[in-house]
N, C-alpha and C positions, 0 to 999 in steps of 0.2 A: 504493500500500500504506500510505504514511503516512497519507494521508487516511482511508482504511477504522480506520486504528488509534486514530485521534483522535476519529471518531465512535464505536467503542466504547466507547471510555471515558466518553463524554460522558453517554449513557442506559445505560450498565449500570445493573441495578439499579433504573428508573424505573418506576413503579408508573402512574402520569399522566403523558402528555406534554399539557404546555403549548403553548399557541401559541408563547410566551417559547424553549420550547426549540425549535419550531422554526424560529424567526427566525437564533435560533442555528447551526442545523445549515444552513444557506442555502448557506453561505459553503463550506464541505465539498463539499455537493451544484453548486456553481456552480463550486469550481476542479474537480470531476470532469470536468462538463459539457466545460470546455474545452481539459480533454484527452482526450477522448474528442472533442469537433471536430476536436482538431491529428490526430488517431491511427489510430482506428476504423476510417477507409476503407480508409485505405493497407495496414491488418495485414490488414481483412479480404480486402482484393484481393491481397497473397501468398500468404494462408491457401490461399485458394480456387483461385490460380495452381497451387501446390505440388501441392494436391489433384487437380486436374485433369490434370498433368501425370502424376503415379502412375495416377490410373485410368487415361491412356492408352494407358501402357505395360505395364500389367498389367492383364488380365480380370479376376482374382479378387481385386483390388486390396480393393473393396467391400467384398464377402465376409469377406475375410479381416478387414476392420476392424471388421467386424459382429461376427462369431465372437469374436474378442480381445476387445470388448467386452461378450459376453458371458459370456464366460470371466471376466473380473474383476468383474461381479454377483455372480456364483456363488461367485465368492471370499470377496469383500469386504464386499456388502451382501444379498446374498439371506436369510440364516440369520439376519439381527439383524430387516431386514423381518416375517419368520414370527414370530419373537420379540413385535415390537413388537404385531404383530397378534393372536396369541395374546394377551397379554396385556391389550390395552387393546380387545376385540370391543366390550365395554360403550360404546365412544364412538362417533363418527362418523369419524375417523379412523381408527382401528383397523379398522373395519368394513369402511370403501373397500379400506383396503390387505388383507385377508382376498379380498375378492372379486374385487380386481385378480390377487392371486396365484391364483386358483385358474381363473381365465378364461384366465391369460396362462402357460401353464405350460413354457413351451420358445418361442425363438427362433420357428417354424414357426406357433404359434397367434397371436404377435403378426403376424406378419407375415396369416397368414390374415386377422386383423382390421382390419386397416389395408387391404387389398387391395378386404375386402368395401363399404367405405368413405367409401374416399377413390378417390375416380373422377380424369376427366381434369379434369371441369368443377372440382372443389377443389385440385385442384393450378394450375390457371390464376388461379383468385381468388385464392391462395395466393401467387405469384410479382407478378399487379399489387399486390395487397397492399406485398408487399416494396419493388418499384420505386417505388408512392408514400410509403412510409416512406422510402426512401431518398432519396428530392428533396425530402419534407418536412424531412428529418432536415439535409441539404448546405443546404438556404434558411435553415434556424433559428443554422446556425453560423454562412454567410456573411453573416449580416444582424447579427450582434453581439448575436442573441437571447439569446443563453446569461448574459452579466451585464445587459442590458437585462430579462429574465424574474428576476433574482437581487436586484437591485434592487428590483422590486416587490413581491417577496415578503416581502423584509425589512419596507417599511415597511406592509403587508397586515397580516402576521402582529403585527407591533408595537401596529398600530392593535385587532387582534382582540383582543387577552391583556388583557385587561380587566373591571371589574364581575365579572357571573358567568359570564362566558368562561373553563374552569379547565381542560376536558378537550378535547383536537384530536380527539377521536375520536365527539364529539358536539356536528354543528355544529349543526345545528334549533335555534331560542332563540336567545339572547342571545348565539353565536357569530354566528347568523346576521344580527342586527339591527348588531353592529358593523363586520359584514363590508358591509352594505347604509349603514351612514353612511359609511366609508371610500369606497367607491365610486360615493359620490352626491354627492364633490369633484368638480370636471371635472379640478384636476393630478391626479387619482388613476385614470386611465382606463386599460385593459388594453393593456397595448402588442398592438399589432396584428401582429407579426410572432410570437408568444404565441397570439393569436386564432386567425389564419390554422391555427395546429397545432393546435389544441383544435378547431376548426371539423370540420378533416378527419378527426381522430377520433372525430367525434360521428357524420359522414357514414358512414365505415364499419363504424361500431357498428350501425348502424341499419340496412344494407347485411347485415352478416352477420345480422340478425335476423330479416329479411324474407327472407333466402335460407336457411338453416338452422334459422330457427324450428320444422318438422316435427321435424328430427333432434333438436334441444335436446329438444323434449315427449317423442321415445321415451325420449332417454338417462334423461329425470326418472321417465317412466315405470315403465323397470328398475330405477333405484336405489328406486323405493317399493318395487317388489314383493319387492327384498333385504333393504329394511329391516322389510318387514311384521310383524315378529315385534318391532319395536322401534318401539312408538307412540310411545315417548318421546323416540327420537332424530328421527326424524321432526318431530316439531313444534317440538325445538329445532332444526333445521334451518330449520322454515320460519319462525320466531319471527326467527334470524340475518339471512333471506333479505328478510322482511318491514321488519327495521330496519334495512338495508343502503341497499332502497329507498326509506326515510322519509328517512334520511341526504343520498342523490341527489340526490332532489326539492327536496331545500332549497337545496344547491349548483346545481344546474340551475337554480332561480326566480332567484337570484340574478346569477346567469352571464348567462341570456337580458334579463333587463331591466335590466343595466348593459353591455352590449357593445357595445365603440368604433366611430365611425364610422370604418371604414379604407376606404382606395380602393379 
């Protein structure tokens, strides 16, 4: 919680994040990491003990937790939701949550939706998903990745904040080219236990895309045919989606032709 409270403070209020600040916030983000190494497994293996043992002693164990927490939607956030969408339909935001509400209208439609869905075959990608995050997740602790990746970030970010390197949120250019001298040192080389994670998530990125790609084209499908009355939000969508991927493509060229030789 201290941590959270300290990074707040740190960007309230910041209009540009610099590289500079996030060399800064490294240090935040890397004691997190290493309590979420010491932590995470053990909470989440009593979470899930605890849990498992109510479902077994009650059937409607589930149920009942579903209900409850739909009960305190309805409470809590449903009425400021309509709200927020009512009044912001003009965005793309507002939009989604208008359409979400009005698809998802009671417990029974979501679930109908979910059912029509999500099959066996996604719930099994879904579960080895989990178990290789979870051995990628246990290698990166026990390898001393978490301040080995904290370290290099620092002196990354250090090296980038430079010239006309002013905004982190646009690295194409002259972020791009400081980030390609940095790592055209040979001491400046990705640690490999860093690699190794970024690798596997590049593999299942590309894994969901060639296995879900259909689904993704409908879901884009539906969301034009909602947006059809709004060309304008549409193309700032795809204008977002367009510079997202320019963004990518720069991090990726520079990812693929600097990456360590590990064994």
């Amino acid at each position: 919680k201290l941590v959270s409270t300290q990074s707040t403070g740190k960007y309230a209020d910041v209009d540009v994040v610099s590289y500079d600040m996030l060399r800064r916030g490294v240090s935040d983000v890397q004691a997190l990491g290493n309590v979420a190494c010491a932590n995470v497994e053990a909470c989440y293996n009593e979470v899930f003990d605890a849990v498992s043992d109510c479902a077994a002693a009650d059937d409607g164990f589930i149920e009942g937790v579903i209900d409850r927490a739909t009960e305190m939607y309805k409470a809590r956030a449903e009425q400021a939701l309509a709200e927020f969408g009512e009044q912001n339909d003009n965005t793309i935001a507002g939009r989604l949550v208008n359409i979400a509400m009005k698809r998802f209208t009671d417990i029974d439609s979501l679930r109908a939706f979910v059912s029509q869905r999500v099959g066996d075959d996604v719930i099994d990608d879904a579960m080895a998903g989990y178990q290789a995050a979870k051995e990628a997740a246990a290698a990166f602790c026990d390898s001393g990745c978490v301040d080995q990746t904290g370290k290099f970030l620092k002196r990354l970010f250090s090296s980038m904040n430079k010239g006309r390197c002013v905004d982190a949120t646009m690295f194409c250019g002259a972020c791009q080219r400081n980030a390609e001298v940095f790592l055209g040192r040979r001491a400046n080389s990705i640690p490999c236990c860093l690699q190794d994670v970024v690798e596997q998530a590049i593999a299942g990125a590309q894994y969901v895309a060639d296995t879900y790609g259909d689904r993704a084209a409908n879901a884009e499908s539906f969301l034009r045919d909602a947006f059809a009355d709004r060309p304008d939000l549409i193309a700032q969508a795809e204008a977002a989606a367009a510079a997202a991927r320019e963004q990518f493509e720069c991090v990726s060229s520079v990812y693929q032709e600097n990456k360590s030789s590990c064994a």
